[in-house]
C-alpha beads as a LAMMPS data file, in Angstrom:
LAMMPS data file: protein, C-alpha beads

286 atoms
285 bonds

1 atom types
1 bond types

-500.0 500.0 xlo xhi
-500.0 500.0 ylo yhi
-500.0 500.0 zlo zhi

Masses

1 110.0

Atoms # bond

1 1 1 38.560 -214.724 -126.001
2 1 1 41.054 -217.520 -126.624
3 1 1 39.220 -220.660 -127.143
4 1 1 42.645 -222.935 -127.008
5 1 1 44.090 -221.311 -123.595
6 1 1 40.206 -222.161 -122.027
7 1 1 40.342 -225.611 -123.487
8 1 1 43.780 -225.854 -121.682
9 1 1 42.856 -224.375 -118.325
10 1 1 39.289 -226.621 -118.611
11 1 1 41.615 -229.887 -119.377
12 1 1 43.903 -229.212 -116.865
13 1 1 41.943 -228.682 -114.145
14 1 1 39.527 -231.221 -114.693
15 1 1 42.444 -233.619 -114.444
16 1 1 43.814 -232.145 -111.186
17 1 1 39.802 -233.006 -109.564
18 1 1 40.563 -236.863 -111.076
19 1 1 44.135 -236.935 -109.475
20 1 1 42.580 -236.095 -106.345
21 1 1 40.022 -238.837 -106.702
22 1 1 37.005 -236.100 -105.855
23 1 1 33.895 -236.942 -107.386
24 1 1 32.210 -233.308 -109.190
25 1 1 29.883 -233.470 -106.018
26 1 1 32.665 -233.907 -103.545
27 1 1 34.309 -231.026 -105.466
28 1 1 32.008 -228.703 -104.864
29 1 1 31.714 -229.561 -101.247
30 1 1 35.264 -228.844 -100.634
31 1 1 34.965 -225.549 -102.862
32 1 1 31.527 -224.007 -100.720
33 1 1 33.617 -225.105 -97.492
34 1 1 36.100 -222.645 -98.983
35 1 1 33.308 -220.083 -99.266
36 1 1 33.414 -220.485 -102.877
37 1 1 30.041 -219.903 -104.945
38 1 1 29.933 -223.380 -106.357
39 1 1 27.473 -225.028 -107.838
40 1 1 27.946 -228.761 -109.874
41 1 1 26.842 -226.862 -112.669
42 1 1 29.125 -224.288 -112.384
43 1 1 32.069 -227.212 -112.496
44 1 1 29.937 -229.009 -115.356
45 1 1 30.434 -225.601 -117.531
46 1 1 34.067 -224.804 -116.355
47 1 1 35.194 -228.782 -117.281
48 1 1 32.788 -228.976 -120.138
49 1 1 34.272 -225.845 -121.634
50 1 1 31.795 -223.459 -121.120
51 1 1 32.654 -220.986 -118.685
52 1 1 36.306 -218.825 -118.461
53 1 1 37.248 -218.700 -115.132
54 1 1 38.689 -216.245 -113.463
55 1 1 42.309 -216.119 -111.649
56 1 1 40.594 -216.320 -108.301
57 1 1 38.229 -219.308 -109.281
58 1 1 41.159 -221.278 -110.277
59 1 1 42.903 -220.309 -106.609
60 1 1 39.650 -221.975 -105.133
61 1 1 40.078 -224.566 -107.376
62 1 1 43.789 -226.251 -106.758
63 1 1 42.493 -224.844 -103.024
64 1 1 39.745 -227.757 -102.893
65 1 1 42.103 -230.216 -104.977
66 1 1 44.765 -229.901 -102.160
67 1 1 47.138 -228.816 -105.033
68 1 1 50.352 -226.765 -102.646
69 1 1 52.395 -225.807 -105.912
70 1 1 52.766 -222.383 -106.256
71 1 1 54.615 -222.466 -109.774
72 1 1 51.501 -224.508 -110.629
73 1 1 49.233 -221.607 -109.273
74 1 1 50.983 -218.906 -110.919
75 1 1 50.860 -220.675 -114.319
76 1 1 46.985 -221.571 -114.271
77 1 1 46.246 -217.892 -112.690
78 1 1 48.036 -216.811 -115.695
79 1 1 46.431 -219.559 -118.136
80 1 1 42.974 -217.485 -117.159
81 1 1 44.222 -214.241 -117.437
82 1 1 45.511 -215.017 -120.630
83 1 1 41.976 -216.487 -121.943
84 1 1 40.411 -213.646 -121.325
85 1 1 42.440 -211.646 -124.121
86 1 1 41.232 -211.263 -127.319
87 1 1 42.862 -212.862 -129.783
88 1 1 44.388 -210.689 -133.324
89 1 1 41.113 -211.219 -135.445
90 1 1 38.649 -209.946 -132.721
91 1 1 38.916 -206.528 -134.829
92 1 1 37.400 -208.782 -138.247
93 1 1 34.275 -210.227 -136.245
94 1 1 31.528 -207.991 -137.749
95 1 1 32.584 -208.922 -141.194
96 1 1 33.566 -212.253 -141.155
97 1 1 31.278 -215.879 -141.337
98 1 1 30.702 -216.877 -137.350
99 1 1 32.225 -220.425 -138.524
100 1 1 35.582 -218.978 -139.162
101 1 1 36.121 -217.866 -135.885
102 1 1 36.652 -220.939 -133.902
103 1 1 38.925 -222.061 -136.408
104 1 1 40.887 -218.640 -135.926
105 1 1 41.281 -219.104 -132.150
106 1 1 42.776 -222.483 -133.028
107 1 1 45.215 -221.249 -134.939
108 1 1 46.222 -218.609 -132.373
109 1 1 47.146 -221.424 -130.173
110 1 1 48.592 -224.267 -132.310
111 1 1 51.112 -226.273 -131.366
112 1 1 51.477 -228.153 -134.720
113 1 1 48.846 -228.548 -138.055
114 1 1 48.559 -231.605 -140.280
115 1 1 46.941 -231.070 -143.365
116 1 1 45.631 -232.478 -146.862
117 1 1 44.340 -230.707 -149.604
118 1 1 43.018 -232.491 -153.083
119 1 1 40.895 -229.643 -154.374
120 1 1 43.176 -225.816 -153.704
121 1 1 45.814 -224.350 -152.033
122 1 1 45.593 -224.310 -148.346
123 1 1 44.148 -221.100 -147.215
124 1 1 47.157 -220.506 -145.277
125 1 1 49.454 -220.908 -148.187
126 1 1 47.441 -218.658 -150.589
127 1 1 48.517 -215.686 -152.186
128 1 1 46.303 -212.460 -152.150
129 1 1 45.095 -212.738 -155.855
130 1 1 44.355 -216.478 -155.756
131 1 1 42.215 -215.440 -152.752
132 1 1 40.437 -212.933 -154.195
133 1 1 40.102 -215.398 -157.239
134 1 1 38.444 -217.746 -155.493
135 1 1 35.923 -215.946 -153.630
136 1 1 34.717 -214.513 -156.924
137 1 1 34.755 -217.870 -158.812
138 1 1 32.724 -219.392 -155.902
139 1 1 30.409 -216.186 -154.945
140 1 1 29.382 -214.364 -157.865
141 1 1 28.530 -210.730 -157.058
142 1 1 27.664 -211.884 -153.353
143 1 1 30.663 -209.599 -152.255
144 1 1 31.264 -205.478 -152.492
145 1 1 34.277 -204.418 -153.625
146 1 1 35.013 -203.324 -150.017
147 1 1 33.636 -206.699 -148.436
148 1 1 35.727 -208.845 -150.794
149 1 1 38.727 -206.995 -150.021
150 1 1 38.405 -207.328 -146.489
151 1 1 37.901 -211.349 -146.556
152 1 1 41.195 -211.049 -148.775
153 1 1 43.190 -209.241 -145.957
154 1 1 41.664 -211.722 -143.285
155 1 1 42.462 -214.896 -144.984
156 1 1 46.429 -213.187 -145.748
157 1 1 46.420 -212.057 -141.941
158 1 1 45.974 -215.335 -140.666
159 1 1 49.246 -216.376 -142.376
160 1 1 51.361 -214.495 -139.929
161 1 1 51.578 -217.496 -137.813
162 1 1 53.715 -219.076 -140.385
163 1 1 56.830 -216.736 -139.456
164 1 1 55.866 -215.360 -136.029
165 1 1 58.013 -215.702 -133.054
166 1 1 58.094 -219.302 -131.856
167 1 1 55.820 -220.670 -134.586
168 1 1 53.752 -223.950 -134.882
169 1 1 55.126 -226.324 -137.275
170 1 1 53.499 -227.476 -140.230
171 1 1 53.257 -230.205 -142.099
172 1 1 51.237 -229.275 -145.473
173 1 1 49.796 -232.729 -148.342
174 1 1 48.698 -231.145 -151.998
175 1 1 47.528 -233.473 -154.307
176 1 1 49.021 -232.577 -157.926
177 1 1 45.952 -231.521 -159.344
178 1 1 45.922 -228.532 -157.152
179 1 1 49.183 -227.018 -158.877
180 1 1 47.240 -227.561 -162.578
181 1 1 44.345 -226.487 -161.653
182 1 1 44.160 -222.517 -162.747
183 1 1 42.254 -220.291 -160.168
184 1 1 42.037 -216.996 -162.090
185 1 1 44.764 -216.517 -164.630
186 1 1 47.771 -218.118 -165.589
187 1 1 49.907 -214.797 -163.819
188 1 1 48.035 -215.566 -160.352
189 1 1 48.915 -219.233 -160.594
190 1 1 52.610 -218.315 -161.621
191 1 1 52.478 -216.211 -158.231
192 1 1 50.701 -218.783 -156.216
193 1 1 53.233 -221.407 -156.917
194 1 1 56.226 -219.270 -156.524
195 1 1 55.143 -219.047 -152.821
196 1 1 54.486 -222.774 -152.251
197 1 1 58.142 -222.821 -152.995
198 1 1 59.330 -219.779 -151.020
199 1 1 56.971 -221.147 -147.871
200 1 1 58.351 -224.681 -148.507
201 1 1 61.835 -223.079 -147.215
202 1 1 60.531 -222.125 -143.931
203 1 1 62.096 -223.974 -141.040
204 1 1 58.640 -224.857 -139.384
205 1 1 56.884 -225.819 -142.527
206 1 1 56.785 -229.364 -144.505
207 1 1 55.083 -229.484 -148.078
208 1 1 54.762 -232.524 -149.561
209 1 1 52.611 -233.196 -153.320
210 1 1 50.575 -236.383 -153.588
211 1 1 51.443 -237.387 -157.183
212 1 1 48.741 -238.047 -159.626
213 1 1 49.830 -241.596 -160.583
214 1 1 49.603 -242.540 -157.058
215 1 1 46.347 -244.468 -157.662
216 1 1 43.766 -245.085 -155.031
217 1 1 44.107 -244.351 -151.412
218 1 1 42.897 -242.007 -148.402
219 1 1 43.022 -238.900 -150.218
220 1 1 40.228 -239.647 -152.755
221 1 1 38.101 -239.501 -148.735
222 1 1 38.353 -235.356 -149.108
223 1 1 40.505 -232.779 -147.401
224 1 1 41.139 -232.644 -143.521
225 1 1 43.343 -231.147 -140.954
226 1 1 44.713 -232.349 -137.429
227 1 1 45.286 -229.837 -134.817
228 1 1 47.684 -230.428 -132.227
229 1 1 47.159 -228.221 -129.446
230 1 1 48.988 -227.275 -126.029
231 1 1 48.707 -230.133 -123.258
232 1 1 46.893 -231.277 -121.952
233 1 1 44.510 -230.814 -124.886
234 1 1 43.802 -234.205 -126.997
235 1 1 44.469 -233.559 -130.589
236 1 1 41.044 -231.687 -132.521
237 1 1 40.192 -232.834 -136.353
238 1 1 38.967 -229.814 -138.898
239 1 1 36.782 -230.421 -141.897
240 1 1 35.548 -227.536 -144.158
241 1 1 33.033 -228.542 -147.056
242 1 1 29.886 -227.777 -149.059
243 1 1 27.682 -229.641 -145.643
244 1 1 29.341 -226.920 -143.211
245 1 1 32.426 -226.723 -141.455
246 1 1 32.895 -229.608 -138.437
247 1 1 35.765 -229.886 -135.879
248 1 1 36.613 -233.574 -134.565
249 1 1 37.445 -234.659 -131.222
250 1 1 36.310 -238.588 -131.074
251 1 1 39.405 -239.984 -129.472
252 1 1 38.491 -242.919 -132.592
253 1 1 38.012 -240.542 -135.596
254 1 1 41.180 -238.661 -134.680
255 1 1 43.195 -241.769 -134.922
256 1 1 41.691 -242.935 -138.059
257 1 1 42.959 -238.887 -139.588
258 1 1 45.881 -239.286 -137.569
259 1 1 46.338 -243.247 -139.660
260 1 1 45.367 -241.364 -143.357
261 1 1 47.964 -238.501 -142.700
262 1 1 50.253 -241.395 -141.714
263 1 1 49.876 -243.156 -145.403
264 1 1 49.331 -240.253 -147.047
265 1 1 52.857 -238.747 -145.707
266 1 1 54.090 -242.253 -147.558
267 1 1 52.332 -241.509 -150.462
268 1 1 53.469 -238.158 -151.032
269 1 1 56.518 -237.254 -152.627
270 1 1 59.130 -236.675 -150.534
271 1 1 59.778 -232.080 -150.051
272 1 1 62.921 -232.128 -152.040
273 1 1 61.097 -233.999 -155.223
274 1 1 57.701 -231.943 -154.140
275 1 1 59.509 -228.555 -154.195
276 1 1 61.198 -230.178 -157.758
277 1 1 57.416 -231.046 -159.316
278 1 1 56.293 -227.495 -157.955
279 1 1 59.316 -225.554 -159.499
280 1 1 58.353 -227.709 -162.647
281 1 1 54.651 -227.256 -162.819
282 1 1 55.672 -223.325 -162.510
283 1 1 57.065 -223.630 -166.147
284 1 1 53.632 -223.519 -167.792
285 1 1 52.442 -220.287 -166.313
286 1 1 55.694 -218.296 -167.539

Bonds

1 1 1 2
2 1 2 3
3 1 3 4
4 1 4 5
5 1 5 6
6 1 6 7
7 1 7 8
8 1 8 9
9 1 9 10
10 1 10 11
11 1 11 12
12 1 12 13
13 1 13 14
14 1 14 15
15 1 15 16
16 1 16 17
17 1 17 18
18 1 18 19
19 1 19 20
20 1 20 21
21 1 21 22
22 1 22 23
23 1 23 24
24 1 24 25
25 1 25 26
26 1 26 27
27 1 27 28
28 1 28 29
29 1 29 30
30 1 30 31
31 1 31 32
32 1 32 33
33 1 33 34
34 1 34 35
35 1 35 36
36 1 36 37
37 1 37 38
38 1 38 39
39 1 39 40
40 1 40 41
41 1 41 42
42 1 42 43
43 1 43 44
44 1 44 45
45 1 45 46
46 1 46 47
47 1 47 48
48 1 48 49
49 1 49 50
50 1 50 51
51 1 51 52
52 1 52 53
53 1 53 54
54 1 54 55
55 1 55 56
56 1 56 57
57 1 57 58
58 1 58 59
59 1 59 60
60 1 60 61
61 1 61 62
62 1 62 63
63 1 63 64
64 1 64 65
65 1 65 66
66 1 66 67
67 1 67 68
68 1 68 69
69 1 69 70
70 1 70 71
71 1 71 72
72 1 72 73
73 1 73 74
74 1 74 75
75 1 75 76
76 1 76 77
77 1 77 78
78 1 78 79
79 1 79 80
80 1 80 81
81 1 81 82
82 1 82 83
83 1 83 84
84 1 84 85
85 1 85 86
86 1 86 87
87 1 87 88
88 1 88 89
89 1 89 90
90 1 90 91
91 1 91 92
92 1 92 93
93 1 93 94
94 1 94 95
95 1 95 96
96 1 96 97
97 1 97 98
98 1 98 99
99 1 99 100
100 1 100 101
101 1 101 102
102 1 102 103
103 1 103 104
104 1 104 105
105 1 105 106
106 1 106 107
107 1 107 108
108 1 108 109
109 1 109 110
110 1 110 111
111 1 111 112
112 1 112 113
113 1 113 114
114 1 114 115
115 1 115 116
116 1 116 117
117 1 117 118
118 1 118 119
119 1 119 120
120 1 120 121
121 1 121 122
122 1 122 123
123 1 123 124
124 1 124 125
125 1 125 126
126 1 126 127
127 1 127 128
128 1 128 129
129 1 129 130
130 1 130 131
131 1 131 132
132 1 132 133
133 1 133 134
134 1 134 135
135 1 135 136
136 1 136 137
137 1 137 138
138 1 138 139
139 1 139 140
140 1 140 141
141 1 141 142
142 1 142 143
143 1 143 144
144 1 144 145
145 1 145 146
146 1 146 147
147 1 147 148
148 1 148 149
149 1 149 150
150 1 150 151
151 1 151 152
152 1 152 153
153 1 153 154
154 1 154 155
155 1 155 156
156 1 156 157
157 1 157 158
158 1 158 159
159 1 159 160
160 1 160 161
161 1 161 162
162 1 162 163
163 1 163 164
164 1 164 165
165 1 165 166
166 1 166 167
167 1 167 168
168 1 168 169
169 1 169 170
170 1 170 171
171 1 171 172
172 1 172 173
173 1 173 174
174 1 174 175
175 1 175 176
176 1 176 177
177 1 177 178
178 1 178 179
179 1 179 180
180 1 180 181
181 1 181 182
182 1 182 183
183 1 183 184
184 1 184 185
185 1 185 186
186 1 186 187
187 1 187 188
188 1 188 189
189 1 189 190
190 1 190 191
191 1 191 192
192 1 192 193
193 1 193 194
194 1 194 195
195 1 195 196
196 1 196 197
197 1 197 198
198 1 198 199
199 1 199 200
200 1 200 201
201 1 201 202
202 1 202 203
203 1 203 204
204 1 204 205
205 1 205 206
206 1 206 207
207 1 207 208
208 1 208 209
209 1 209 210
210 1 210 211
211 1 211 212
212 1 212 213
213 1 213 214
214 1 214 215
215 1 215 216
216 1 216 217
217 1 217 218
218 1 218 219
219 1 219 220
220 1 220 221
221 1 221 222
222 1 222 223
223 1 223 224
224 1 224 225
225 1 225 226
226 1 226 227
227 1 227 228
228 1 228 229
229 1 229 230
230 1 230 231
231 1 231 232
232 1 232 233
233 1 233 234
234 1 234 235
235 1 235 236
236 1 236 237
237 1 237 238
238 1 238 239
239 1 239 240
240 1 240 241
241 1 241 242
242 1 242 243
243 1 243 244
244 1 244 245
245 1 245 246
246 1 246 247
247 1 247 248
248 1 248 249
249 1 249 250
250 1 250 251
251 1 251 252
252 1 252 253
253 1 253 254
254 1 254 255
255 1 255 256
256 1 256 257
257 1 257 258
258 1 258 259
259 1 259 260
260 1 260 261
261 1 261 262
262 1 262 263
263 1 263 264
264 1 264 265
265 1 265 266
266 1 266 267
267 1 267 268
268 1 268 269
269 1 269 270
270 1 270 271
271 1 271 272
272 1 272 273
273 1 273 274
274 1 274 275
275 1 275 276
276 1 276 277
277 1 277 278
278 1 278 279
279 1 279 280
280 1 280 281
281 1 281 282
282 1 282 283
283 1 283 284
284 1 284 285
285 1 285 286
């Protein structure tokens, strides 16, 4: 099920209860004198997240909140119908790490992704042999030849939100070590940069390389993304690392990220000169 059109539905409803100026408890009066069955920790779960309501539920809902907006209805009825679908990688579940998934239902309903890399080439920019690459440089015979190829079709999938219909924008930081530093061969690298420069054309997509004589600053902290998601959602932080993989949503951490994408954005070279460094890194793989 769609995590981001829940989170929506949860965010916007809670919000409609605090317009109203109903305490949880008073909500749920209203919603068992509506015949409703209510509990507080029923409207804990929904607000908290927890629990996908049904079109019905949210018709009790704006019901209780004295909400009389029937465009409003129709789009929250359709907001839960909606998060009940399953999103395109439902069909790679059984073979894929449970942490990915969350991050997969994010991406199936960004808005907008900020992100630094200092270390490789953002999954979502990869190409198919730097992928495979890089699974067997970092797990050693863990893989069969049939599992390995199917993390290598997952992790190319996911890059159809780059050119879909009506596509998040993206704003994509590599630090210049990335584009020297050779994952498999010197062929997979040529490959692998060739793309950077063919994605870095996209209308919806922003590359920018942190040069190496930049000297100190936020990016020596590690890699990090910022999700912006569909309002009324607050924007959600992403690490991924050797201690696990972590998603943000501190209202202070996000706007120290939001701060370090800031400076490293004025850091960075700008896209023309990045795409210009890129096209001349490419050189020494020919």
């Amino acid at each position: 099920m769609s995590i981001v059109r829940r989170w929506q539905l949860a965010t916007t409803v809670k919000a409609l209860r605090e317009q109203a100026n109903l305490t949880q408890d008073d909500a749920v009066d209203r919603l068992r004198e509506g015949g409703g069955n209510w509990s507080r920790s029923k409207l804990s779960r929904v607000e908290n997240r927890e629990h996908t309501l049904k079109p019905r539920e949210v018709e009790h809902l704006l019901t209780a909140y004295r909400v009389d907006d029937p465009e409003l209805l129709k789009a929250l009825t359709q907001l839960a119908i909606d998060s009940r679908q399953r999103d395109w990688w439902h069909q790679y579940r059984d073979s894929m790490p449970i942490t990915i998934q969350p991050l997969l239902s994010l991406e199936s309903g960004l808005v907008a992704q900020r992100d630094f890399q200092n270390q490789l080439v953002q999954g979502l920019l990869q190409t198919s042999d730097y992928v495979r690459a890089l699974i067997l440089s970092m797990n050693y015979q863990q893989f069969s030849p049939g599992e390995l190829e199917h993390r290598v079709a997952v992790r190319i999938a996911r890059q159809q939100i780059l050119s879909k219909d009506n596509p998040p924008t993206f704003h994509f930081i590599l630090d210049e070590f990335i584009l020297h530093r050779i994952v498999g061969d010197r062929i997979v690298m040529h490959d692998q940069l060739r793309k950077l420069l063919t994605v870095a054309e996209y209308p919806n997509v922003t590359i920018q390389v942190l040069p190496r004589d930049c000297g100190g600053g936020p990016g020596l902290t590690g890699p990090f993304a910022l999700f912006t998601l569909p309002d009324p959602i607050p924007d959600v932080g992403y690490f991924e690392g050797p201690p696990g993989t972590f998603y943000i949503e501190d209202r202070d951490r996000i706007r120290s990220w939001t701060l370090r994408f800031g400076m490293l954005t004025q850091q960075a070279l700008s896209a023309e000169k990045s795409a210009a460094v890129i096209a001349e890194a490419l050189k020494q793989y020919r």
